[in-house]
C-alpha positions in Angstrom: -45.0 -1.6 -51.3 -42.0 1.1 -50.3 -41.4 2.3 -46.5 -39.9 5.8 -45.7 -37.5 6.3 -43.1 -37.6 9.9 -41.4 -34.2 10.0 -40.5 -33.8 14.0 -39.5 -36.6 16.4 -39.4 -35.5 19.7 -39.6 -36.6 22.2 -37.6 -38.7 24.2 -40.4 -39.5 21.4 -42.0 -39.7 23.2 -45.3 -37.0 21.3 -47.4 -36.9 17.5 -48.0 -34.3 15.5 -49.3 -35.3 11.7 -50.2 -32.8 9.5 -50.5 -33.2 5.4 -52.6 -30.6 3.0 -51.8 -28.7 1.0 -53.7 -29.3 -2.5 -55.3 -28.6 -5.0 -53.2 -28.8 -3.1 -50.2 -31.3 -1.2 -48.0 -31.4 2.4 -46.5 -29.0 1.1 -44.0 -26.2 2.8 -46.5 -27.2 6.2 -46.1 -27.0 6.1 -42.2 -23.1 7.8 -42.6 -23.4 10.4 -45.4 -26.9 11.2 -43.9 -25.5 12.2 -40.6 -23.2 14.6 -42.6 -25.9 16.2 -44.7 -27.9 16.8 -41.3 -25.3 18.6 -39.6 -24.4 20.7 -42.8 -27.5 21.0 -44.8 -30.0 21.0 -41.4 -33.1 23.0 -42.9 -33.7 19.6 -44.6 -35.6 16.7 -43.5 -33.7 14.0 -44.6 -36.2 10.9 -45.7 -34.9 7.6 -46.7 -36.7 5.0 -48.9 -36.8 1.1 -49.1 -38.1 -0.4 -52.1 -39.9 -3.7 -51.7 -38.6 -6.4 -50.1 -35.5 -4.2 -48.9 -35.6 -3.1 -45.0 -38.5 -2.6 -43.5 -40.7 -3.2 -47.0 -42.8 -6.0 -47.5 -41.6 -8.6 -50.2 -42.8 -8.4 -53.3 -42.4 -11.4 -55.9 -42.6 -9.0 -59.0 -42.6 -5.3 -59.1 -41.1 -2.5 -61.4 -39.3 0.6 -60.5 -42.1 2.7 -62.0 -44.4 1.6 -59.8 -42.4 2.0 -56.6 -41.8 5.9 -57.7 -45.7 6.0 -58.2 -46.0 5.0 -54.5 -43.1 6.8 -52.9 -44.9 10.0 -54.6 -48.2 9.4 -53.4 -46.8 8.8 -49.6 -44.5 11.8 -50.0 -47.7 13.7 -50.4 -49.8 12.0 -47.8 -47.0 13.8 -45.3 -47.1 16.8 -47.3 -43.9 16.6 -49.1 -44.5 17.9 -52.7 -41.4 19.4 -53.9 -38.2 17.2 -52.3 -34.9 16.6 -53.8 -34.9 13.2 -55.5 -31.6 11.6 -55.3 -30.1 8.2 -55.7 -27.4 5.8 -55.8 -27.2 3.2 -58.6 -31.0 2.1 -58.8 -31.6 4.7 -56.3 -30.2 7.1 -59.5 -32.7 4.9 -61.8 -35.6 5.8 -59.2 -34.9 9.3 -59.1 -35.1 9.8 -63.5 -38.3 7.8 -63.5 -39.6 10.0 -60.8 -38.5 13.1 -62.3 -39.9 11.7 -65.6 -43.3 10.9 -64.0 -43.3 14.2 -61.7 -41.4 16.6 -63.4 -42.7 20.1 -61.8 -41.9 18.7 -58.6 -38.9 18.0 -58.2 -36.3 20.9 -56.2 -33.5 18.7 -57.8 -31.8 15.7 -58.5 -28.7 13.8 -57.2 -27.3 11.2 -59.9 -24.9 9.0 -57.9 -23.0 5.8 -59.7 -25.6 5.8 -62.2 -26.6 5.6 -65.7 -29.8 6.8 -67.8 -30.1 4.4 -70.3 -31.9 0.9 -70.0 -30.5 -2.9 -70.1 -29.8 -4.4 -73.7 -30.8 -7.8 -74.2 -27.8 -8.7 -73.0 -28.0 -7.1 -69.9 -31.5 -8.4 -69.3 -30.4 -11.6 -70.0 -27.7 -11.3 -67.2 -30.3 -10.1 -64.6 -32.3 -12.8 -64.8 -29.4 -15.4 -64.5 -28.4 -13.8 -61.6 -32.0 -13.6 -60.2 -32.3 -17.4 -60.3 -29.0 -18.1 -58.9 -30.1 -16.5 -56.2 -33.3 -18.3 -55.6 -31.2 -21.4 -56.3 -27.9 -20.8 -54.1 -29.3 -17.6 -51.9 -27.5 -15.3 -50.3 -24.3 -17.1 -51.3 -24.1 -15.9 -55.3 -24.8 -12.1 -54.2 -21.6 -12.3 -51.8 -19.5 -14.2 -55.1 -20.8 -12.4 -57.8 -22.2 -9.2 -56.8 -20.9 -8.0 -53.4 -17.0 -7.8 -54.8 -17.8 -5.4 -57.4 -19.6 -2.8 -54.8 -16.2 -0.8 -54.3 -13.0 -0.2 -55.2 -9.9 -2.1 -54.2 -8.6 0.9 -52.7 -11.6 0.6 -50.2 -11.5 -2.9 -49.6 -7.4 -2.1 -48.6 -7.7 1.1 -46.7 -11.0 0.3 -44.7 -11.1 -3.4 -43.5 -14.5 -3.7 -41.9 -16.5 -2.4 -45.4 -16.9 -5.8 -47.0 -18.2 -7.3 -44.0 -20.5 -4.4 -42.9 -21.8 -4.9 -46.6 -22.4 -8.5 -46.3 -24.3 -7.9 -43.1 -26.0 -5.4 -44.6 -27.1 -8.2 -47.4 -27.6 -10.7 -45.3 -30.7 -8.8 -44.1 -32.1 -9.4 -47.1 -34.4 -12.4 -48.7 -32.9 -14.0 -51.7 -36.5 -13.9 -53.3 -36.5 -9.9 -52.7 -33.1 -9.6 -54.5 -34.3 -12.1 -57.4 -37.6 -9.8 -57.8 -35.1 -6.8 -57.4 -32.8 -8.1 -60.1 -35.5 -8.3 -62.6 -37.4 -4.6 -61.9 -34.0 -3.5 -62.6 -34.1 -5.5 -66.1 -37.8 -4.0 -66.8 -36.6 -0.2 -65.4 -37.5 2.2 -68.8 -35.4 4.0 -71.0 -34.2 7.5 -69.7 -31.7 8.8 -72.0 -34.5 10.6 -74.1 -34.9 12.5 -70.5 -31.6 13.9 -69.9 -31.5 17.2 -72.2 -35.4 17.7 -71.0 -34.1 18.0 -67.1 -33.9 21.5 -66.4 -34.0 21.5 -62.3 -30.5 21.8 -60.6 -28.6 18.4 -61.1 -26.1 17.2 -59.2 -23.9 14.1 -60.4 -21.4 12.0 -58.3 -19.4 8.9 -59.1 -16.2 6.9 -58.5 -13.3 7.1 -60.9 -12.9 3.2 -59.9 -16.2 2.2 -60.6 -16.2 -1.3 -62.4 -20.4 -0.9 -62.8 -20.8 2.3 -64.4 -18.0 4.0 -65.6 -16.8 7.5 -65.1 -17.0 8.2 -68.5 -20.6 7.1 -69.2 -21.8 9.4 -66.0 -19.6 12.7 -67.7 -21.3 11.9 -70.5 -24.8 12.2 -68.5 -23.9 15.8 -66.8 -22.6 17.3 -70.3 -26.6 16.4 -71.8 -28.3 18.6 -68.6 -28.1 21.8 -68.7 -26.4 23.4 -65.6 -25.5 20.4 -64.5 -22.4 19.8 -61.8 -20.3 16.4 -61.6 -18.0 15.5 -59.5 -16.0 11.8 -59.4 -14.5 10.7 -56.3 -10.7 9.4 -56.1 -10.2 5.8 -55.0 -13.7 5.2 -54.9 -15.9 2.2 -56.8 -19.8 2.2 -57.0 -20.9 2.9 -53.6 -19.4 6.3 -53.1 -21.7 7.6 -50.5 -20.6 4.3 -48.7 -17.0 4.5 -49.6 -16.6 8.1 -48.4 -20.1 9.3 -46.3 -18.3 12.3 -45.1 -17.2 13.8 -48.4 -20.4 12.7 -50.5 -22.4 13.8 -48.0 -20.4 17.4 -48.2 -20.8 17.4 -51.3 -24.1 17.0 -51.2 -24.6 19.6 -48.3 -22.9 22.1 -50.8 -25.5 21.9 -53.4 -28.6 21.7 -51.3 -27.5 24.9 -49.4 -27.3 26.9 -52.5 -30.9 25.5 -54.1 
């Protein structure tokens, strides 16, 4: 159902960071800020996950992001990873609450990037599943119109001319049915606000002050409800910070693990 991706295997191999991509995209966007995190954090492995139907995972017509986290713990034990670092980016950040809410003694810590705890309204289910069979109608073509121009900032899409298209490669790896079926386990992902006062490992949180998806605001309001938490909002930057700017996310991100 999910694949992992040993990117860097660090020489101890005591630490483990494990890393879930982004909705619509695969591993793929890690490959930058993981580069960064394992020349800066390098006792960690770094491991990177594809949920079904997204790189190297078999397609899936109907799954749920609760039952991907089952998986991805069970593997993560087969190769005797029992205490990593769970983070995410966007459903990536959904992945890593229901993980922590399933598997709450072992988690090291969490990374909350361009995400949000609390689950679709009716509305918002409603709008996943249009979108899901617009895909399946028109393919690949209504992700680049109506999701792929919300991904990052305008700042982004100015400054650095080859991101839009590197994104749209990135997609057009993908099956439309895999981004239908991923459209509606987002729509079905369970409530998590309930979860956020209850976290009590190290948190870090990360987000874009541009971010047209999930607002600044709504992710300060996340790091004030967990304890100890740290939050940090990148200038300039829309939804896919760790894609946006690899080199400071992944500092970032360096800079917490080496103090765990």
């Amino acid at each position: 159902m999910i694949t992992l991706r040993k990117f860097y295997l660090a020489p101890a191999n005591v630490h483990s960071l494990v890393l879930i991509h982004a909705f619509p995209l695969t591993s793929s966007m890690w490959k930058a800020a993981a580069s960064v995190i394992s020349e800066h954090a390098p006792s960690y492995n770094i491991i990177l996950v594809d949920f079904p139907g997204f790189g190297n995972s078999p397609v899936l017509q109907s799954w749920t992001i609760a039952e991907g986290v089952v998986e991805l713990r069970n593997t993560l034990h087969r190769e005797g990873i029992v205490e990593p670092v769970i983070g995410g980016l966007s459903m990536g950040g959904y992945a890593a609450l229901a993980y922590y809410r399933l598997y709450p003694n072992e988690v090291k810590a969490l990374i909350l990037s361009n995400t949000k705890a609390s689950a679709d309204d009716d509305k918002g289910k409603s709008g996943r599943e249009e979108f899901a069979k617009d895909v399946e109608a028109r393919g690949l073509e209504a992700v680049y119109e109506k999701n792929l121009p919300k991904l990052v900032s305008e700042s982004s899409k100015k400054n650095n001319p080859d991101l839009m298209p590197t994104l749209k490669s990135w997609i057009a790896d993908i099956q439309p049915s895999s981004i239908a079926a991923g459209s509606r386990a987002l729509a079905l992902r369970d409530e998590s606000s309930d979860l956020l006062e209850t976290i009590s490992c190290p948190t870090l949180l990360i987000t874009g002050e541009d971010d047209v998806l999930i607002k600044d605001e709504l992710m300060q309001d996340m790091a004030a409800k967990i304890k100890g938490s740290k939050f940090i909002s990148f200038m300039k930057s829309g939804h896919l910070t760790a894609v946006e700017y690899p080199e400071k996310w992944g500092s970032v991100v360096s800079s917490f693990l080496n103090v765990l």
